[in-house]
Every structure is written in structure tokens, then in C-alpha cells.
FIBAVEX-571907 format. One record per residue (C-alpha): z negated, x, y. Coordinates in steps of 0.1 Angstrom, whole numbers, plus 2048, in hexadecimal, padded with zeros to 3 digits. Each point is the difference from the previous one (the first is absolute). Layout:
REM residues N
ZXY...
***
This chain:
REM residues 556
D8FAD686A7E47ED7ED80A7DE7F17EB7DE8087EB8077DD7F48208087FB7F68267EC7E27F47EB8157E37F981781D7ED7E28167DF7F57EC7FE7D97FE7E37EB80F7F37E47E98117E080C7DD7F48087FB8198178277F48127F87DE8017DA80580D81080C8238157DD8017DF7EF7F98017F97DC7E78047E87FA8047DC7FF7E17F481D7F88188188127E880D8007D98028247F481B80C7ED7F68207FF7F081781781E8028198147D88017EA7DB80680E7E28037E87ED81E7ED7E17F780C7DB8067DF7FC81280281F8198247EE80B7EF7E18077E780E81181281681A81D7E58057F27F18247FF82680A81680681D8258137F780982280A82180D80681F7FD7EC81781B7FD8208017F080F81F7F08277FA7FB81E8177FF8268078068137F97E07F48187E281581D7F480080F7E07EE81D8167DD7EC8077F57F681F7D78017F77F77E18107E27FF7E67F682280F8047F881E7EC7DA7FD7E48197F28008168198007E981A7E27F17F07EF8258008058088227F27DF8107E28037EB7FF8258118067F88227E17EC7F98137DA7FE7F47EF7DE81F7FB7EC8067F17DE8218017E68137E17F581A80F7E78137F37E07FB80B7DA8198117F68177F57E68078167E28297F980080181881E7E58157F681080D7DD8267F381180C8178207E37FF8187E380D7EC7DF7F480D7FA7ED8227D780A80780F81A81A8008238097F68218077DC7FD81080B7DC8097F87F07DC7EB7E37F37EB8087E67FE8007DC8258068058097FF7D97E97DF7FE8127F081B81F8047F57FC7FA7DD7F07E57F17E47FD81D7E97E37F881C7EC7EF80F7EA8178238007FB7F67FE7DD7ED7DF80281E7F581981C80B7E07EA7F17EA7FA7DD8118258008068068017DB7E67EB7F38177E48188228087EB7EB7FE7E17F37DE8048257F381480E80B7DC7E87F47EB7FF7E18168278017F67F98057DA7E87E67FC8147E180B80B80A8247EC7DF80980980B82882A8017F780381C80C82380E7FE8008208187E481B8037FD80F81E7DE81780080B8207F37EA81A7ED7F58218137FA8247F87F081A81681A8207F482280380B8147F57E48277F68028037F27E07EA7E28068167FB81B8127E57E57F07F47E28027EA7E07DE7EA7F77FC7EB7E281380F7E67E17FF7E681E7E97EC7E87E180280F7DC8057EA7FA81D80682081281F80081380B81F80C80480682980F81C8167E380B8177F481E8117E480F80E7F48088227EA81D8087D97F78027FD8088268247E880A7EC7E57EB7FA7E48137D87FE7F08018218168057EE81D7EA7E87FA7E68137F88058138228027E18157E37EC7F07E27FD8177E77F87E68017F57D58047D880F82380B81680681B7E07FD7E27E78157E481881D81A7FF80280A7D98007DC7FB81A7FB81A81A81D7F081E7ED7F18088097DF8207F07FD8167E08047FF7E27E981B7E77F38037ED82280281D8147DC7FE80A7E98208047E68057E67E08118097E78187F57E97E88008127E87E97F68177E67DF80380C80382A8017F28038217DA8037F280681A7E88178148137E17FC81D7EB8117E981681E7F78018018287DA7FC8087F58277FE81D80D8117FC7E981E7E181280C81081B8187FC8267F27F581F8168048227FE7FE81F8198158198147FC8278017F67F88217E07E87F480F7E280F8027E17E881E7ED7F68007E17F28238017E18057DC7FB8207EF7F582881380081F7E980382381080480D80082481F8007F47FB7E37EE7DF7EE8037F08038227F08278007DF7F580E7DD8087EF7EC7DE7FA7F47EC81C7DE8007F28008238048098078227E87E280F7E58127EF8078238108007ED81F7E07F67FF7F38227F681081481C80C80382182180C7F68137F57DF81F8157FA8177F07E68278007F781F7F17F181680C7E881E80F8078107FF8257FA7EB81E81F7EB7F87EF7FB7D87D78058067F87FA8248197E08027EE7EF7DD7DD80A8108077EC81D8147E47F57EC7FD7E37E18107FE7F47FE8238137DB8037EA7F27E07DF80E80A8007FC8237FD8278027FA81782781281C80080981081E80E8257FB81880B7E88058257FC82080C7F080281D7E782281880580B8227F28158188128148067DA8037D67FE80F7FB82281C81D7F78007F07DE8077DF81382081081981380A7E07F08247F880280B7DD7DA7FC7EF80982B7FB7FF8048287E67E58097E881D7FE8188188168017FA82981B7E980A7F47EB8278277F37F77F47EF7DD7DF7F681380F7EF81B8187EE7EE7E37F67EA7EC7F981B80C7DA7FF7F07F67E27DE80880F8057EC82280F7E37F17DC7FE7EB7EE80981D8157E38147F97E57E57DA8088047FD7FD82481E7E58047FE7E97E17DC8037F37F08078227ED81F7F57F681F81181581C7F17F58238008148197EB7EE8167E58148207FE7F780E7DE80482280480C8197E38008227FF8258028018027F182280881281F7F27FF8208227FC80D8077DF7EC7DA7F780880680382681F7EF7FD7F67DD7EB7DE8028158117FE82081E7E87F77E17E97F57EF8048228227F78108037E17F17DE7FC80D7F07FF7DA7E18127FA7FC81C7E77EA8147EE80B8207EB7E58007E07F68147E17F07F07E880C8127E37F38228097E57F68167F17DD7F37F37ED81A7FD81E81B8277FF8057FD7DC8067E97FF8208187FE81980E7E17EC7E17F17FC7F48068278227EB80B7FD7E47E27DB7FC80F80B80082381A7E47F57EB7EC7F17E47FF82081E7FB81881F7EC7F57F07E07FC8247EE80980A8097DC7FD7EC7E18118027E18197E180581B7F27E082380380B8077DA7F37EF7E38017ED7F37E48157DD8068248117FF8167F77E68048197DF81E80B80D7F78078247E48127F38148157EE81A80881D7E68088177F28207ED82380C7F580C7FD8257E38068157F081D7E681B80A7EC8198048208147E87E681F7EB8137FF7E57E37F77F67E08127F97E77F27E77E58118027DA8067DB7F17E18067EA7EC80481D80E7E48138007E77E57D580F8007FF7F982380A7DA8027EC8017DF7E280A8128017EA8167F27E07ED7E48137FC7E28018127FE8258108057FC8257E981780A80C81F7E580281B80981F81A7F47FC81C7ED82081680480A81A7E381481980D8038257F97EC8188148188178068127F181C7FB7E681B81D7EF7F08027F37DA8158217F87EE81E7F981781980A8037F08207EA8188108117FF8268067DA7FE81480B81E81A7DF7F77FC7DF8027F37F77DF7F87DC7E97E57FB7EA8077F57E17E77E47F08067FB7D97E87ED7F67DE7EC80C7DE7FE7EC7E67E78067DC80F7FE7EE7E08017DF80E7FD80481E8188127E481781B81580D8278017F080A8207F582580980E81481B7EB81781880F81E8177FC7F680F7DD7D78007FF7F07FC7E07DF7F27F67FD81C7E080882480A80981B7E77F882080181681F81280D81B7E77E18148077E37E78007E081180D7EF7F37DD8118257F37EC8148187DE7EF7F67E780E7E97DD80A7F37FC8278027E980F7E57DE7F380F80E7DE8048087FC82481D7F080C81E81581181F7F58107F27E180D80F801824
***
């Protein structure tokens, strides 16, 4: 079996100029890095913006296993096969962030003959964005401490903007500042948060424009003075400076598939923990440029699809109709209890008792969101057409549409039956429209309630005194119309990852609430989530390398 690099090496690339020229972009519409990645102009986004929008399509999942589900691949693939059923389509996706990359899930550009392209570009350093996100981040803890060392004019006595670093690393997890010994430098416990949970990340991907980018930097808060009052960003007057770090990387980036269709890479917050939803700026560009715009959301339906709507789509006023849902035959029997050593093996016992995880996404689309769901069954080569048969017509059943794809092995070809029904959707089920489960004017806490129960199948919530002293705290402030941002392990429709059936009534368990001002949504942690992972005992980084010539192996 070839890997992804060799697959890739085998496909010869097409100058981005030549992509973007069958969107209707020109030369001078684009900044080149390179022959193969542009960023698009400020003035080609103007320009196009009273255009008419296309389609929006989500991609979303079941809940991840440690086995993959390929909803990247199949988001590609998708993408592919509308372009060759003759349907003008365009990708929306997210950078990916290079924790997971060198950490346990090793690149996220896709698959097989279902890949965007330069793969090893993508997922490394691309055209520096995270880097410019990391690095504005940090500029704003330099000058909060240095604000600190030269007279703390502002009183501030608690700093609340954490530092950020895009590699999984447990051991900034807690850490000691100021211990330089100097009089002036008092020494802090702090910790740092991984670049893509930051909350400039968020920012950056719900800015519409440098005006709305610069109102939110300034609006971060930094910490709490003397009084208890907030202190802001722009108290310290960082919000120009960290502006300019950001100005480069808010121009959306492009890139291609193996299938010649372009995808615009723009922006990568956590699901898990910041909203999973590539930047707004993005996707209302691809709009404009195609007929169909397939984009996704990190994670599950209960993580990705639920912060896409409630947030993403709820900010920016975003259409999206249809919502097609990515599931493995080896995930569902990973789901009803199967050892990961058997999810490969046939078991219609494992499958059906799986099978629960899939309709309760497939129920929150259609039910709570008001989406059309069509399943996406990602076929491997270990599935049997007994299994097939069997998920295919318990789908039909519970009268959900389905369509068995390939996109690993076959790029955009296995994905035309997919794309045909996503089409059809769009054309026909005009009733749908991507709708929040709360209402922007419901309290905090209701908000909360309302995912865990109505998404998470939750029968309460439990709030810790932390978070309830946060809650009445939060309400002297002026954020109404918040949103909430839950952070919750993927693993499970409930806060425990090894809750896999969820067959029991279960509580969710808030710890802890964080206010991200400038994002303007509160960040509610759950069960044991952490804003810095570490890396597993066998990090991917140990499988990457340059050969003799140079070339990278092991990526993916």
C-alpha cells in the first residue's frame, strides 16, 4: 500500500495560478509564496463581496476513535466529485496545527488520492499563520509583564491571558515566571495554552475584516485589577502591534487537491476546546467563488458541528443547509465496546450496538440544528459487504440517507454518489437552515444546559463552586448575547471519555468558566479537558524524517 507522500509525489502539481484562474482570480489577485500556496489580495475580497453565495456544506462526524474516521478525506473527496459531476465546488478547511501533527494524529491535509496539496507545506509551517497567531499572543504577555515591572500603573493583581505554544508539551502545563531574582519581578505560577486553544485564534477566525480584528484584541482582558475590575488589552495599548503581527496572516491562503479543485486553508481552532471552525473570512470568500462550498468542524457533531452552528454560523449570519456526516464501519464497532484489535474483524453485534452513536449525531442535525443529514459511509478495505448492507439499510430505516464512499483509494471518483445526493439536497430541501439550539438572550447557564442535554443526551449539569461563583460573576458583565464555547473531550458524548455507550443517564461536570472577551463567547471546561496536550508515548515526531535527498518521510 503506498503512503500519502508517495501517492502525492506521484500527482504533478499545477501552479496555484493556474487553480485559482478557474475560480476567477488573477495574477495580481494573489501573493505567491512559492509556486504552489498564495494568500488572495485584500482587494479581490472587496471586490467579489456583493457576489451572490453558494452553498454551504458541513462535513462533521461521529465521535473520533483512536482508529480515524477521515473526515478530511472525505470533505476532499466530496469537493472532487462535485467538481466532476460537473457542480463548481470550492474547500473551506482549517490549518493544521503542529501539536497533532508531530503528537498522535500526524498530519490533517488528507488521504490517499483524496489530499490537499503541498501536503508537507500544509501541515508544517504553511505561510505562517499559527506563527504570527503564537507570536501576537506573546508579544501581549510581554508587554502585561513589562506593564507589571514598570510601575503596574493599571493595579493589576491577577493575569489572566496565558502564553501559547503550537507543540504538545505537558510540562508547560504549570510554570514559574519571574524568577530573574530582580526586586521588581515577582514570581507567578502560570501555564501555557496551546497556540490553536488561544483565544487570538479565535479571534482571528471570527474577525470579519483588520477594523472587527483590531476591536477584539483590544477587547481581550488581560487580567483583574485591585477593585475587582477587568483590565483590557487595550489599556496597554497592545492591540496595534499585535494587529501588525496579524496583518499577513489575515489574507486567506489557497492550495490544491489531487483532484485540481482549490481549497482555501485558513485559520485551525481546537473543537475540543476553541470552536473547530476555519475563519469566517474564509468561508464567505469560497462562497462567493463557487456554487458549492464544502467546509467542516473539528471533531464530532456534538464538538464541531454544534460550535459551527451556535457559533460560527450564529456570529456571521451563515446559510447552511445540509450537513453530511462522516462514519467508519471500525468506529461504530469501536463505539458498541469492540476491542480496537477486532474493529477491523466482522462483528453486525459490535455494529449495531454502535450504531447509536451515529443516529444520535444524525438526530441532533436534523432535530436541533435543522440540517439535512446525509451519512458519508467511509469505506475501508477491511469492510464487508455484510456489515455494508447491514449499517446501509438500518440508515434507510430510520429513513436517513446514505452514501457508501471511497475517497482514500479512489479520490474524488469514490465520492460521486455522495456528491450527486449533497447536490440534490441542496436544490431541494429549502425548509432547512442551520438554526442555534439556544437563544442568543438565554442566560449562561441555560445555554450551557441546553447543549449538554439536548446534544450531549446529558440529564443535568452539574456546576463546581468555581464555576458557579464565575457564573454570578459574569453576570455584572455586559455579555448577554455570548455565546458558549463548551470544552469537552471528544471521545464521548458525555464529559467521560471512556463512556463510549453513554447507555446511562449521565451529568456533565463544569469545572471552571473562562471569559473570552474578544472572541465574545465564555469558554465552559469539562470533566478533565486540558488547554495544553502532551504527547502519547509514541509521538508521531519519531517517525518523521529527511531521507538522503532531503525529502520528508513519515509525515502522515
Amino acid at each position: 500500500m503506498k503512503s500519502d507522500i508517495e501517492i502525492a509525489k506521484e500527482y504533478k502539481l499545477k501552479r496555484i495560478k493556474d487553480i485559482a484562474s478557474k475560480y476567477g482570480l488573477d495574477e495580481e489577485d494573489l501573493v505567491f509564496y512559492g509556486k504552489y500556496k498564495a494568500k488572495i489580495e485584500e482587494d479581490f475580497i472587496s471586490k467579489v463581496e456583493s457576489r451572490k453565495d453558494g452553498n454551504l456544506v458541513l462535513v462533521t462526524s461521529i465521535n473520533p476513535t483512536p482508529l480515524g474516521e477521515g473526515k478530511t478525506t472525505v470533505s476532499i473527496g466530496l469537493a472532487d466529485g462535485l467538481n466532476l459531476i460537473n457542480k463548481k465546488a470550492i474547500l473551506a478547511l482549517r490549518e493544521p496545527s503542529l501539536g497533532p501533527v508531530f503528537g498522535i494524529k500526524g498530519g490533517a491535509a488528507g488521504g490517499g488520492y483524496s489530499q490537499v496539496l503541498p501536503m508537507e507545506d500544509i501541515n508544517l509551517h504553511f505561510t505562517g499563520d499559527i506563527h504570527a497567531i503564537t507570536a501576537a499572543n506573546n508579544l501581549l504577555s510581554a508587554l502585561i509583564d513589562n506593564h507589571i515591572f514598570n510601575g503596574n500603573e493599571l493595579r493589576i493583581k491577577e493575569v489572566t491571558h496565558k502564553r501559547c505554544l503550537d507543540l504538545n508539551d505537558r510540562s508547560l502545563r504549570t510554570v514559574t515566571i519571574n524568577q530573574s531574582g530582580e526586586k521588581r519581578m515577582v514570581p507567578r505560577v502560570d501555564h501555557f495554552d496551546i497556540s490553536v486553544a488561544s483565544e487570538i485564534m479565535a479571534i482571528f477566525c471570527l474577525a470579519e475584516d483588520m477594523k472587527d480584528l483590531k476591536r477584539r484584541l483590544g477587547k481581550i482582558v488581560i487580567g483583574i485589577d485591585e477593585d475587582d475590575n477587568l483590565v483590557y488589552a487595550k489599556d496597554i495599548h497592545a492591540e496595534g502591534s499585535m494587529a501588525v503581527l496579524l496583518r499577513d496572516a489575515l489574507s486567506p491562503n489557497i492550495v490544491q487537491t489531487l483532484g485540481e479543485t482549490m481549497a482555501i486553508v485558513h485559520g485551525g481552532p481546537f473543537a475540543n476546546i476553541a470552536h473547530g471552525c476555519n475563519s469566517i473570512r474564509a468561508t464567505r470568500l469560497a462562497l462567493k467563488l463557487a456554487d458549492y462550498t464544502i467546509t467542516e468542524a473539528g471533531f464530532g457533531a456534538d464538538l464541531g458541528a454544534e460550535k459551527f452552528v451556535d457559533v460560527k454560523c450564529n456570529k456571521a449570519k451563515l446559510d447552511a443547509k445540509v450537513a453530511v456526516c462522516v462514519a467508519t464501519l471500525k468506529a461504530l464497532k469501536y463505539h458498541g465496546g469492540a476491542p480496537i484489535s477486532e474493529c477491523k474483524e466482522e462483528n453486525i453485534e459490535y455494529l449495531e450496538k454502535g450504531y447509536h452513536n451515529l443516529i444520535k449525531h444524525v438526530s441532533n442535525l436534523k432535530n436541533e440544528f435543522n440540517m439535512y443529514p446525509i451519512v458519508a459511509i467511509n469505506k475501508y478495505a477491511t469492510d464487508t459487504e455484510k456489515e455494508l448492507k447491514f449499517l446501509e439499510e438500518k440508515l434507510k430505516e430510520d429513513g436517513v440517507e446514505v452514501a457508501i464512499c471511497d475517497p482514500w483509494g479512489q479520490g474524488g471518483k469514490g465520492c460521486t454518489e455522495l456528491a450527486e445526493k449533497v447536490a440534490k439536497a441542496c436544490e431541494t430541501k429549502k425548509e432547512y437552515k442551520a438554526t442555534p439550539c439556544y437563544e442568543n438572550s438565554d442566560s449562561l447557564r441555560t445555554k450551557i444546559e441546553k447543549v449538554a442535554t439536548k446534544i450531549y443526551g446529558a440529564k443535568d449539569v452539574e456546576f463546581s463552586e468555581v464555576a458557579e461563583e464565575k457564573l454570578k460573576l459574569f453576570e455584572k458583565y455586559d455579555i448577554k448575547d455570548y455565546q458558549v464555547c463548551i470544552a469537552k473531550t471528544q471521545y464521548s458524548l458525555s464529559d467521560d471519555p471512556k463512556n463510549l455507550l453513554c447507555d446511562e443517564p449521565f451529568t456533565l461536570h463544569v469545572s471552571d468558566l473562562e471569559l473570552k472577551n474578544g472572541a465574545e463567547f465564555v469558554v465552559a471546561k469539562t470533566g478533565k479537558v486540558v488547554t495544553m496536550p502532551g504527547l502519547p508515548k509514541v509521538p508521531a515526531a519519531n517517525s518523521i524524517d529527511l531521507d538522503e535527498n532531503n525529502e520528508i518521510v513519515g509525515l502522515f
